[in-house]
N, CA and C of each residue as an Amber inpcrd file, in Angstrom:
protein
   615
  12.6900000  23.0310000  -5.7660000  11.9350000  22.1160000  -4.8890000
  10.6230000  21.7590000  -5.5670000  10.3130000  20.3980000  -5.3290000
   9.1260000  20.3570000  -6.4060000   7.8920000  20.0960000  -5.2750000
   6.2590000  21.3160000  -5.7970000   5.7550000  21.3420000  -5.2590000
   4.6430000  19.7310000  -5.2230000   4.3210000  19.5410000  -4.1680000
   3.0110000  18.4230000  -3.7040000   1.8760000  18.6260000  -4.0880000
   2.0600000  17.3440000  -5.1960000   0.2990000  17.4690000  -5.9170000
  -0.3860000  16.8660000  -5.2080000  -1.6470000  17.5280000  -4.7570000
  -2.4510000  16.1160000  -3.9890000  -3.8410000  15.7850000  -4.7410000
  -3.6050000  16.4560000  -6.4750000  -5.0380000  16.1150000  -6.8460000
  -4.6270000  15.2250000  -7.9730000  -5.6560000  14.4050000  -8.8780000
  -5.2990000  13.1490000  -9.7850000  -6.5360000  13.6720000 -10.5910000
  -6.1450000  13.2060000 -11.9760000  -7.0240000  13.7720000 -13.1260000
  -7.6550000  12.5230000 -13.1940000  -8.8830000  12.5120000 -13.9040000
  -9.9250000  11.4620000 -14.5230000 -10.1320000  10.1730000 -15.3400000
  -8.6650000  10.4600000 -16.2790000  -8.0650000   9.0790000 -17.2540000
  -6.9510000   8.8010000 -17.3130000  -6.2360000   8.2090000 -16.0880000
  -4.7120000   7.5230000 -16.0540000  -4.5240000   6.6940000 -17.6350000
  -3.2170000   6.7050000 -17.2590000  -2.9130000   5.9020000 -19.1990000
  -2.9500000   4.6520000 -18.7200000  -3.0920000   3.8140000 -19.5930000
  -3.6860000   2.6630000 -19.4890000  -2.1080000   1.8340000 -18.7890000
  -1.2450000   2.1730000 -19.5000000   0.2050000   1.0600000 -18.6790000
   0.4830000   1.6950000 -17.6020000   0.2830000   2.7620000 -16.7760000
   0.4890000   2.5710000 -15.2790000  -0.8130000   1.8200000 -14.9730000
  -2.1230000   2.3540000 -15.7430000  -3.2320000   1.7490000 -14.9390000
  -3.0730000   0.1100000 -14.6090000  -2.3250000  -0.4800000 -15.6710000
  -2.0350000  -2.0030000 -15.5990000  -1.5110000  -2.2850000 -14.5670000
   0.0140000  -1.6100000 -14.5990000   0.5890000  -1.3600000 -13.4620000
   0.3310000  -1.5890000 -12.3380000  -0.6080000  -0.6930000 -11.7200000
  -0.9960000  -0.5560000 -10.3280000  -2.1690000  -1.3220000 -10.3640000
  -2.6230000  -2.3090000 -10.6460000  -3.6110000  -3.7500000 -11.0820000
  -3.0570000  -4.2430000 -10.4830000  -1.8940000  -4.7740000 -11.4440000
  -1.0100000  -6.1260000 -10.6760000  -0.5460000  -5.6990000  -9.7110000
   0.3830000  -4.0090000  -8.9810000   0.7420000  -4.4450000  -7.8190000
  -0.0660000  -4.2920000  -6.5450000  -1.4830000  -3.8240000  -6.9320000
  -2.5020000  -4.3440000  -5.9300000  -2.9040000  -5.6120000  -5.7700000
  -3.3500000  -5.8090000  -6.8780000  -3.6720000  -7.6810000  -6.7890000
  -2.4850000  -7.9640000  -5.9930000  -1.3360000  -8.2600000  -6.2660000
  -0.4510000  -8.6380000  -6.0490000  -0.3280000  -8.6530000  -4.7350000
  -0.4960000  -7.9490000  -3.9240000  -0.7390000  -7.0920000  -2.4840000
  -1.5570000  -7.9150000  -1.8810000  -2.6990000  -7.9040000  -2.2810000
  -3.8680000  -8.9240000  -2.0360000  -3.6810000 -10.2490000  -1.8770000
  -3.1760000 -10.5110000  -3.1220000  -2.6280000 -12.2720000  -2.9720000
  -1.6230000 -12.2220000  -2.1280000  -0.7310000 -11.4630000  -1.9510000
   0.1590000 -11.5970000  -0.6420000  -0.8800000 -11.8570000   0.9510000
  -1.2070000 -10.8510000   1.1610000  -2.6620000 -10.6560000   2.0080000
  -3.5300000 -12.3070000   2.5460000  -3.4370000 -12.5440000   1.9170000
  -4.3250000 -14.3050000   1.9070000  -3.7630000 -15.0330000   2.2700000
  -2.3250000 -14.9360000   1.8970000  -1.4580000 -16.0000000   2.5880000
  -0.4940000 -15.8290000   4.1030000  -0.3570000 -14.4750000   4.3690000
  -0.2270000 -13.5790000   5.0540000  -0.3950000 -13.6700000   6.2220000
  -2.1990000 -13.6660000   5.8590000  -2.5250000 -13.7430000   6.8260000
  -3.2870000 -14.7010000   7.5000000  -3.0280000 -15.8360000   6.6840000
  -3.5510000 -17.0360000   7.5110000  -2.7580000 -17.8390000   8.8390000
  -1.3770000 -16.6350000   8.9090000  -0.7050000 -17.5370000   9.5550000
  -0.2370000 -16.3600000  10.7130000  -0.8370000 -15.2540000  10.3780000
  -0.9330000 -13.9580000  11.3500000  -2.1910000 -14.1850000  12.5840000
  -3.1850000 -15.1060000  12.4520000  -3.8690000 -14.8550000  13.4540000
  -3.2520000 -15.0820000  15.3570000  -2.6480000 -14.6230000  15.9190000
  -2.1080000 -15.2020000  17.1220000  -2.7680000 -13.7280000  18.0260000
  -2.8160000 -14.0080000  19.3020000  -3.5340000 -13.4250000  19.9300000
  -1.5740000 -12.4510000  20.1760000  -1.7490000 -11.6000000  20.0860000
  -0.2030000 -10.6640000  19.9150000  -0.9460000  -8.7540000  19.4320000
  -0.2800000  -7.9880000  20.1350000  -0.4140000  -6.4010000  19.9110000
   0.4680000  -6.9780000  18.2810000  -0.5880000  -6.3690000  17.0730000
   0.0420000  -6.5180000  16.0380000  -0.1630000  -4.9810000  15.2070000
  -0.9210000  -5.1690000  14.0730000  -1.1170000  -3.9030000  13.0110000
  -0.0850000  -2.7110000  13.0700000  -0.1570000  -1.6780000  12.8700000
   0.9450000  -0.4660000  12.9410000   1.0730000  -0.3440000  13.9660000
   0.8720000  -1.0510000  15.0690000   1.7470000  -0.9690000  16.7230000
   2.5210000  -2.1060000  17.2090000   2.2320000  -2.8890000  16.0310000
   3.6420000  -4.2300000  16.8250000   5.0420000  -3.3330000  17.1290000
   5.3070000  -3.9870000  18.2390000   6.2060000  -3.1570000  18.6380000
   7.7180000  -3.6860000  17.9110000   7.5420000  -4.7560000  17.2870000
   8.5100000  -5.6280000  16.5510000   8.8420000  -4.6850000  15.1070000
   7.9240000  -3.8230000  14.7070000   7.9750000  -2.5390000  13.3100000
   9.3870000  -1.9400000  13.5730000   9.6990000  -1.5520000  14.6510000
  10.8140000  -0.2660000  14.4320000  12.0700000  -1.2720000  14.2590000
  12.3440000  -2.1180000  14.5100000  13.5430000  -3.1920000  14.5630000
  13.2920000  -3.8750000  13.2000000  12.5680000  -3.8880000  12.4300000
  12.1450000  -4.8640000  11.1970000  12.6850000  -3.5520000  10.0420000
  11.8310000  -2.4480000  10.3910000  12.3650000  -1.2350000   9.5750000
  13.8670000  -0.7970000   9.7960000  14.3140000  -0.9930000  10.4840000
  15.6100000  -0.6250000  10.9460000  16.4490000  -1.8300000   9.8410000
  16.1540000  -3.3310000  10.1440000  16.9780000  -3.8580000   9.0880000
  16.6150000  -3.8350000   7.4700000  14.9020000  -3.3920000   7.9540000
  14.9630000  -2.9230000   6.0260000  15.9660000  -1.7480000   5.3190000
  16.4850000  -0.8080000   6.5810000  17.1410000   0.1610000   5.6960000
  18.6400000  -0.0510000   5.4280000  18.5800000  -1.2840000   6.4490000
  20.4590000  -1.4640000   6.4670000  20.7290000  -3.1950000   5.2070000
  19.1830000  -3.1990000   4.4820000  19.0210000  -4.6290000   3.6280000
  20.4560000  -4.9240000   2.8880000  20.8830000  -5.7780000   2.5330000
  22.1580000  -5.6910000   1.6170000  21.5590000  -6.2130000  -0.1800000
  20.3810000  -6.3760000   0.0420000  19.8380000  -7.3630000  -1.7050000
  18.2310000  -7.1070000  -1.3900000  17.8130000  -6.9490000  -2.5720000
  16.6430000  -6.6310000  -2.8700000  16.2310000  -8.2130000  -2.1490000
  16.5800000  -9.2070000  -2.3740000  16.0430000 -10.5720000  -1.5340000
  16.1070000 -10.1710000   0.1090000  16.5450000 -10.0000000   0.3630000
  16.9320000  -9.5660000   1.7820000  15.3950000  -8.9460000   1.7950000
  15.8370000  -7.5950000   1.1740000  14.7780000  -6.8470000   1.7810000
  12.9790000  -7.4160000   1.3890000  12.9220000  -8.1650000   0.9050000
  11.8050000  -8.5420000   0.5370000  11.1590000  -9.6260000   1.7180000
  12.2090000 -10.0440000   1.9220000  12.0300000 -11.3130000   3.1150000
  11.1110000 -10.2310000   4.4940000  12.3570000  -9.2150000   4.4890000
  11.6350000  -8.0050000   5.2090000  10.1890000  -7.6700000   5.4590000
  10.0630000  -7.3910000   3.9490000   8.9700000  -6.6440000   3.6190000
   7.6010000  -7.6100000   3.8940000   7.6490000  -9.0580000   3.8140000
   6.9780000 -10.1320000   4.3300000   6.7650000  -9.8210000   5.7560000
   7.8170000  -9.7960000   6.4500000   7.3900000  -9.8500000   7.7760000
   7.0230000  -8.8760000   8.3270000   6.7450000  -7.4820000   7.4970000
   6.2310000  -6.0300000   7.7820000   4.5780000  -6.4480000   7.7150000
   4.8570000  -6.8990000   6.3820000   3.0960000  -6.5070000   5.7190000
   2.5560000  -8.0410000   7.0370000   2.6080000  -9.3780000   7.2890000
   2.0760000 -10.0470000   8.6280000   1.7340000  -9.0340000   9.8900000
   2.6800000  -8.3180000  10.0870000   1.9310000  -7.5500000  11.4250000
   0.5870000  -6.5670000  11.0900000   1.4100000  -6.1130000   9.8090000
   0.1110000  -4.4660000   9.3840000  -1.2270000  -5.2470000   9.3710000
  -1.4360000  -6.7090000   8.9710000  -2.2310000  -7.1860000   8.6620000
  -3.0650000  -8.2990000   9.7700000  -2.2890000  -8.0810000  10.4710000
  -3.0570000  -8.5910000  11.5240000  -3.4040000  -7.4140000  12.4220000
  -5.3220000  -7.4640000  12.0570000  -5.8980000  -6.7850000  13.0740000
  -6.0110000  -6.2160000  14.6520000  -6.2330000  -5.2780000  15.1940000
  -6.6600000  -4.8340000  17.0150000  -7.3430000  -5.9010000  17.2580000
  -8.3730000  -6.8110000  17.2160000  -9.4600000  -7.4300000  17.3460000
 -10.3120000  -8.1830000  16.8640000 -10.9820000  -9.5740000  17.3160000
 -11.7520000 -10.5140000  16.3090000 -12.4570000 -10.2300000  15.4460000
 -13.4260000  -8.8680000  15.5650000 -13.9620000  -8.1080000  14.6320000
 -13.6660000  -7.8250000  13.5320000 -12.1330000  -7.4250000  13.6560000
 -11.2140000  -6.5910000  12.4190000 -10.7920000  -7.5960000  11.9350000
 -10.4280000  -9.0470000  12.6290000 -10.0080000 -10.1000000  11.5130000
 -11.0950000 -10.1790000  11.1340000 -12.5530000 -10.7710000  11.1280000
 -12.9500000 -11.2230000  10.6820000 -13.4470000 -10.8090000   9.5550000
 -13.6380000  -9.3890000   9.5440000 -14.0060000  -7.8970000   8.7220000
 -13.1110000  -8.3970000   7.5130000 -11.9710000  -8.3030000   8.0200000
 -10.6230000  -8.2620000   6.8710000 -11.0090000  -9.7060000   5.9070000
 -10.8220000 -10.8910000   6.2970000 -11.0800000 -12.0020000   5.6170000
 -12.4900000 -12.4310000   4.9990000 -13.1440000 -11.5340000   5.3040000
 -14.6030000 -11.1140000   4.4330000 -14.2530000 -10.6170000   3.2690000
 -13.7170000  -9.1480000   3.7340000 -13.6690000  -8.6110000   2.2180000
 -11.8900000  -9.1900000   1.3780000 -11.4850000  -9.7290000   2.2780000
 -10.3490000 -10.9130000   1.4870000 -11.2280000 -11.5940000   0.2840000
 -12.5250000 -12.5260000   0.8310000 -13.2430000 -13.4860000  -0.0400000
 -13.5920000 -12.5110000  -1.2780000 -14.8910000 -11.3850000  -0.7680000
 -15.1690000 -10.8230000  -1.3890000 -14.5040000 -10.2650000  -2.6260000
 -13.3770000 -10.1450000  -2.5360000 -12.4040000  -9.2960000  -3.7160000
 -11.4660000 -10.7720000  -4.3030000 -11.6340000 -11.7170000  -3.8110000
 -11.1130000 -12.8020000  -4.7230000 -12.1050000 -12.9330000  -5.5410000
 -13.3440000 -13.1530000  -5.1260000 -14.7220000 -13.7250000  -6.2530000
 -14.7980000 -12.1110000  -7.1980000 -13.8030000 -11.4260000  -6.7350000
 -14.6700000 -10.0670000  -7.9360000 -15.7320000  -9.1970000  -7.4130000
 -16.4180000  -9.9220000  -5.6440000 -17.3620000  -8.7460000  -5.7090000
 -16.8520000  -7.5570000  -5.0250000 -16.7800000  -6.4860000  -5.8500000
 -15.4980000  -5.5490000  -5.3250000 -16.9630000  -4.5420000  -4.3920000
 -18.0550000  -4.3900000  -4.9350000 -18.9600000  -3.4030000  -4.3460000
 -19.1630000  -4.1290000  -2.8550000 -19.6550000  -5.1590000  -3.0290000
 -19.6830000  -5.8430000  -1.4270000 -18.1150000  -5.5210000  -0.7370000
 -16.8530000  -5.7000000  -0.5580000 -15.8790000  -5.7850000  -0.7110000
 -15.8000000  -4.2920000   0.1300000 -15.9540000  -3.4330000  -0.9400000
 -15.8970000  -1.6890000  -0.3650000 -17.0860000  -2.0110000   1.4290000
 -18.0640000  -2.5540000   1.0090000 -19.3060000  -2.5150000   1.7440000
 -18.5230000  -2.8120000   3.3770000 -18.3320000  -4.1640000   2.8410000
 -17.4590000  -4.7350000   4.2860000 -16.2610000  -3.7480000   4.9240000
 -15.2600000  -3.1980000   4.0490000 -14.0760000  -2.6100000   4.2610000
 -14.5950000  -1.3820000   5.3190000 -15.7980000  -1.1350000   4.2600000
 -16.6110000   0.6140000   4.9520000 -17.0020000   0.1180000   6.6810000
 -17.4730000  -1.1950000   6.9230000 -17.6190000  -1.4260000   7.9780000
 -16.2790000  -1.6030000   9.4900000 -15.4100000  -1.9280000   8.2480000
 -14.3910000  -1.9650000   8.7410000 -13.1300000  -0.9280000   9.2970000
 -13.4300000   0.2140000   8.3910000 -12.7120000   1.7420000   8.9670000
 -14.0410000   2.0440000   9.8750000 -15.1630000   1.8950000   9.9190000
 -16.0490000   2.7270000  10.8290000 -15.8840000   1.9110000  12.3130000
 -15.6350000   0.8510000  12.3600000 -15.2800000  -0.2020000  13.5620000
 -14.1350000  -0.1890000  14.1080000 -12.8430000  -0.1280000  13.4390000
 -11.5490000   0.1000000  13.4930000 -10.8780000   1.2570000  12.9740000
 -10.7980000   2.5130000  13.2390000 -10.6840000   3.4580000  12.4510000
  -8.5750000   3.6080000  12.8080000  -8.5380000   3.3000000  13.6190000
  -7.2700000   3.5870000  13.9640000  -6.1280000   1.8820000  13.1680000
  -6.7340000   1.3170000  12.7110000  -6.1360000   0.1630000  12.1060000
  -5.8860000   0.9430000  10.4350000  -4.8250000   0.5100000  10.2960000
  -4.2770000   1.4550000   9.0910000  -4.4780000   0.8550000   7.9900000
  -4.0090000  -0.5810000   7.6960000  -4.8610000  -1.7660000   6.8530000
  -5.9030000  -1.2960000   6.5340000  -6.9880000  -1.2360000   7.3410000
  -8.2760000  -1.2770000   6.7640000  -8.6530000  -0.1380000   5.8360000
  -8.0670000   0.8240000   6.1270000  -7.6950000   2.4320000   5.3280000
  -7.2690000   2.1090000   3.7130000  -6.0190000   0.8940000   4.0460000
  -5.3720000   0.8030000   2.8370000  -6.1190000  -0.2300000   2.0060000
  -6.7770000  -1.3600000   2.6150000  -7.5900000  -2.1290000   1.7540000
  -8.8420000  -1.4860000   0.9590000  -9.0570000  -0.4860000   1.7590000
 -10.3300000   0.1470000   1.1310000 -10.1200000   1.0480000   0.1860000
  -8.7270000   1.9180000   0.1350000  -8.1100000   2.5820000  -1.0610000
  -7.5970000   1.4330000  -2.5980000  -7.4470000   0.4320000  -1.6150000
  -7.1750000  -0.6200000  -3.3560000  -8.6980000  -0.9330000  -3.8890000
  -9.6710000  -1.0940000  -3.0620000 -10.3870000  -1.6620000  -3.6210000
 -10.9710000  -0.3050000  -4.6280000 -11.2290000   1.1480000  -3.9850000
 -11.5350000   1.9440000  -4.5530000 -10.9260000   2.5510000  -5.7840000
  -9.4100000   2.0590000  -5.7600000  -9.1680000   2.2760000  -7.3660000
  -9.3000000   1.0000000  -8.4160000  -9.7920000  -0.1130000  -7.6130000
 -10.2460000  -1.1270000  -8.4850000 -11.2780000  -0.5870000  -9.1360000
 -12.6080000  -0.1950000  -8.5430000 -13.5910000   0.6240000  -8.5080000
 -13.8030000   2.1180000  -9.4920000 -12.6210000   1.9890000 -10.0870000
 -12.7000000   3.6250000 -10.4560000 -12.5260000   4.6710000  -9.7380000
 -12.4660000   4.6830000  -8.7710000 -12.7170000   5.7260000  -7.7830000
 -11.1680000   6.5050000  -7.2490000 -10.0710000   7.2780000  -8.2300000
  -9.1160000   7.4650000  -7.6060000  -9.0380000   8.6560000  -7.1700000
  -9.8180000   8.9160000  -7.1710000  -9.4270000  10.7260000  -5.4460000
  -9.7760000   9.9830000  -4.3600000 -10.8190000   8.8600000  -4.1970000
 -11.1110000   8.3720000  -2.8910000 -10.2330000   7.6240000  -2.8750000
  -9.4840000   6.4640000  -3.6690000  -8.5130000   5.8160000  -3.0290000
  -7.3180000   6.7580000  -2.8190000  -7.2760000   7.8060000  -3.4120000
  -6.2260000   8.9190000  -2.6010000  -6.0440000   9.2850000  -1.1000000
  -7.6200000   9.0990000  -0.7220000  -7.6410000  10.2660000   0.5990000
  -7.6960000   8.7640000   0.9470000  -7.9590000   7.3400000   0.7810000
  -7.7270000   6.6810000   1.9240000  -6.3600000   6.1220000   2.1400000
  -5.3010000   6.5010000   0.7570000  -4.1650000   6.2780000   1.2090000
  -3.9600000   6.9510000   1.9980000  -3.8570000   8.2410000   2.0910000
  -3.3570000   9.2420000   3.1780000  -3.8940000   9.1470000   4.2600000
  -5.0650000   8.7890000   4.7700000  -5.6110000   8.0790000   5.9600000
  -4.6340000   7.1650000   6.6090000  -4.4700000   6.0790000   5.3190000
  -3.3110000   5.1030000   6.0400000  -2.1800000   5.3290000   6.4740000
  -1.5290000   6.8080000   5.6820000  -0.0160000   7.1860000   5.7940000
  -0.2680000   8.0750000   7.5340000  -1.3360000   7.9950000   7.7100000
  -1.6830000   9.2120000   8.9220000  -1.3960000   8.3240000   9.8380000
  -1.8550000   7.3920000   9.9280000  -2.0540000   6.6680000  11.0400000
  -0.5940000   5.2060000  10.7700000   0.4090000   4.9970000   9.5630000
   1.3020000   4.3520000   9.4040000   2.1630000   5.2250000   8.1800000
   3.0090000   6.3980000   9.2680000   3.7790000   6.9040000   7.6120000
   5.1720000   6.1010000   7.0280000   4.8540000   5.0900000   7.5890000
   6.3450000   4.2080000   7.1620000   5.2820000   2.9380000   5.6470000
   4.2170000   3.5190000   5.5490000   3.5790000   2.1120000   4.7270000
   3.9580000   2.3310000   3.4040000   5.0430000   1.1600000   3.0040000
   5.4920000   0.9950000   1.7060000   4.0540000   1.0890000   0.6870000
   3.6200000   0.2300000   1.1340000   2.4520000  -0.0870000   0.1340000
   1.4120000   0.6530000  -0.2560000   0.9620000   1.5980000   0.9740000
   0.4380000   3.0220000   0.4740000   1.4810000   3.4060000  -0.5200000
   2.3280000   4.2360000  -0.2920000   3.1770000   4.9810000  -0.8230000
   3.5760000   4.6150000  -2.1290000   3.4260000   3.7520000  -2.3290000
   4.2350000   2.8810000  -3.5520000   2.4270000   3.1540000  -4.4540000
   1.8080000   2.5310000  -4.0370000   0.3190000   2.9340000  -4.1200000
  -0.3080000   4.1410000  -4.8760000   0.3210000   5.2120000  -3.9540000
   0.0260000   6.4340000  -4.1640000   1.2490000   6.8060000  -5.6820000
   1.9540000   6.4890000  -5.5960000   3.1470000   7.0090000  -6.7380000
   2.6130000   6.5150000  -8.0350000   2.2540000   5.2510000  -8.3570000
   1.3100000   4.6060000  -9.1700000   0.3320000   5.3890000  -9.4390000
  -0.3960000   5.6540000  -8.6860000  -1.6090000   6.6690000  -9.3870000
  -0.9130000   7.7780000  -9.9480000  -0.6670000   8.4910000  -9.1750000
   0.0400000   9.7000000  -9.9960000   0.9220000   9.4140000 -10.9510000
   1.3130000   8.2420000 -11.3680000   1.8420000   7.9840000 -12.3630000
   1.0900000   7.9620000 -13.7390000   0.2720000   7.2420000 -13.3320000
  -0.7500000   6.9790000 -14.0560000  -1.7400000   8.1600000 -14.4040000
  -1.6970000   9.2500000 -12.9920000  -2.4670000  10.8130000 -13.7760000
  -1.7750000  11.9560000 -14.2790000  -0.4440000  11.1840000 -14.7240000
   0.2180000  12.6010000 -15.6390000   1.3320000  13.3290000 -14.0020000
   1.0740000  13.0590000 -13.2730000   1.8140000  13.4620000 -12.7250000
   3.1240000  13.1740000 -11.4030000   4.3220000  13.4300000 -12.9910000
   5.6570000  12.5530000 -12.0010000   6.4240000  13.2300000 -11.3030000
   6.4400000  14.7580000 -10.9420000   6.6380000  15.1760000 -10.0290000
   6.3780000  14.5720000  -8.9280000   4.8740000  14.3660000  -8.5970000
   4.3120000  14.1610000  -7.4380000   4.3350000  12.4760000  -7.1560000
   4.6100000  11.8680000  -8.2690000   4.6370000  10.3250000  -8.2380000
   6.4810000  10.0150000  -7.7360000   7.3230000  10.6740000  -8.2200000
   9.3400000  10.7440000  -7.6630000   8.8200000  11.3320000  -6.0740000
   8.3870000  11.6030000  -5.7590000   8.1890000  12.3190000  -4.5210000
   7.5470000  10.8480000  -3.3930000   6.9110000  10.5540000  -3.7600000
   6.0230000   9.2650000  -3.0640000   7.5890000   7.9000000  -3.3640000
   7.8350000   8.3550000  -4.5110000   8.4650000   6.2810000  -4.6840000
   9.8580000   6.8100000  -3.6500000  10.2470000   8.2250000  -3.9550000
  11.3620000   8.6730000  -2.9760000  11.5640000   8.2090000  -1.3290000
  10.2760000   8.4680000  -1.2050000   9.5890000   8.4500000   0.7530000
   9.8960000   6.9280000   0.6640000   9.3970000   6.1680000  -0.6150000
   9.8140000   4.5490000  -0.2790000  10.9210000   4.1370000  -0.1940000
  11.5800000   4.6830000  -0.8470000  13.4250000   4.6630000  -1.4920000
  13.9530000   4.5050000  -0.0220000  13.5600000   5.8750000   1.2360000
  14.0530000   5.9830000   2.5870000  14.3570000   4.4440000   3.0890000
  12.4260000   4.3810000   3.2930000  12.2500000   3.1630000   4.2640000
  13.2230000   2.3110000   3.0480000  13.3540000   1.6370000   2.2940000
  13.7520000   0.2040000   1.1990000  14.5790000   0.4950000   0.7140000
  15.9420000   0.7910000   0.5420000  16.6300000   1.3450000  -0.6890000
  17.1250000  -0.2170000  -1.0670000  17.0930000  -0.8820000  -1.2560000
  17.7410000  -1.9820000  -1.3850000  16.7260000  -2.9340000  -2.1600000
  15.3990000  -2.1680000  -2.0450000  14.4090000  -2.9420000  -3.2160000
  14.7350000  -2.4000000  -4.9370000  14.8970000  -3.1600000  -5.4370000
  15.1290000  -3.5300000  -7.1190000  13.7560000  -2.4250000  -7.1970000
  12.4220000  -3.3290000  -6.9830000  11.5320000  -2.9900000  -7.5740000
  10.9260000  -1.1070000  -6.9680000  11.7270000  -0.8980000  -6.3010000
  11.2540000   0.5710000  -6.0400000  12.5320000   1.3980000  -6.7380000
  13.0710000   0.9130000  -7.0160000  14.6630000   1.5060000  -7.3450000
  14.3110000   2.1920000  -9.2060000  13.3010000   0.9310000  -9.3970000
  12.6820000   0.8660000 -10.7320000  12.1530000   2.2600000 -11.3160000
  10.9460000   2.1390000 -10.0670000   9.8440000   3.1720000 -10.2080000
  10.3610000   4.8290000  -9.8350000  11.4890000   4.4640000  -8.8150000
  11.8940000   5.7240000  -9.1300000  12.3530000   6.6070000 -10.3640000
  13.3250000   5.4610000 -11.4030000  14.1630000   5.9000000 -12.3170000
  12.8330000   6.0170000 -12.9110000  11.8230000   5.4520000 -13.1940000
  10.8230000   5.4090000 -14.5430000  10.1410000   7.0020000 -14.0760000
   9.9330000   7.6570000 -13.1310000   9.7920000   8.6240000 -12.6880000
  10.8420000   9.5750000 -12.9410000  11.6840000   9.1960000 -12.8140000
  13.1520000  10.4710000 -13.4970000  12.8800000  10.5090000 -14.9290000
  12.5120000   9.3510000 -15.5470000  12.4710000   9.3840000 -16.6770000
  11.5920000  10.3550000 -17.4760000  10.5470000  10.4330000 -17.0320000
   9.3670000  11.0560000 -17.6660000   9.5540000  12.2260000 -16.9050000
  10.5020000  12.9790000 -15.9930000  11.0960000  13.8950000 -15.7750000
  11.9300000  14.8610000 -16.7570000  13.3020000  13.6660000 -16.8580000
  13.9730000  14.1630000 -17.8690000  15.1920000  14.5640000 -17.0490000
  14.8600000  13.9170000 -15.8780000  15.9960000  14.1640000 -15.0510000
  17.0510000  13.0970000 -14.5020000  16.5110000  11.7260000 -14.9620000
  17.4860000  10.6390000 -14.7240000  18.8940000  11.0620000 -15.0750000
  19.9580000  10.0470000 -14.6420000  21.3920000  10.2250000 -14.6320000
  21.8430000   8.7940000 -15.1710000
């Protein structure tokens, strides 16, 4: 049984660090478009009640297209805020982290878990921005913030496996892309990260 690392060393190698660049950015630019069309007055974020029926056909997906279509209409709810506050919070530090200012960015986000603490988004935006930042034990503990309060979040999780990929450790990184594997098996691109994780195991098949 392989034990749970929950600590990350100081200099990830530079090709996961790339890695988990683009699939944050990537995240982000999803995020913008996302959520311009998420604002409707609706119970949304990790309590739409529409999650358990959306996850249910992510696990029964038949094509990584399928499930991606999915995965669109997951990340619209997570991302639409409890309250006008929390949108407006969110599309602040949206701007903010398009122009690059990532310190303002954290600034806003920080306002944004202290205002909304139970919104799981705001947990997870503030863990990307913090490993933009350098900062990966804190974007650790705010993934796990997010997984506390949403343990079905691909994007943490996928998140979290990346770093530990990137700090030497793939024990603990097959363990995270695994938890994604549950919710998605039908995504290509997690199917990936698992094997690249067996790999540097030594345990692929």
């Amino acid at each position: 049984m392989r034990k749970r690392a929950l600590s990350i060393v100081s200099k990830p190698c530079l090709t996961a660090r790339s890695t988990l660049s683009r699939f944050m950015l990537s995240g982000f630019l999803f995020f913008v478009m996302a959520f311009t069309f998420s604002l409707q007055p609706s119970q949304a974020d990790q309590f739409a009640p529409q999650l358990d029926t959306l996850f249910d056909q992510l696990k029964q997906a038949n094509s990584s297209q399928e499930a991606a279509q999915l995965e669109s209409k997951i990340w619209q709810l997570w991302l639409d805020g409890p309250d006008q506050n929390a949108n407006s919070l969110i599309l602040q530090v949206a701007a903010a982290m398009s122009e690059g200012r990532l310190e303002l960015a954290l600034k806003l986000c920080n306002q944004l878990v202290d205002s909304s603490p139970k919104f799981a988004e705001a947990w997870n935006k503030r863990a990307t921005i913090q490993y933009l930042l350098g900062n990966h034990a804190l974007s650790v503990a705010d993934i796990r913030e997010t997984l506390v309060l949403e343990p079905r979040h691909f994007g943490a999780l996928s998140g979290l496996g990346l770093i530990f990929l990137a700090s030497g450790k793939p024990e603990a990184a097959l363990e995270a892309f695994e938890r994604v594997l549950e919710l998605n098996p039908a995504s290509a691109n997690v199917q990936g990260s698992v094997k690249r994780a067996q790999q540097l195991l030594g345990t692929d098949i």
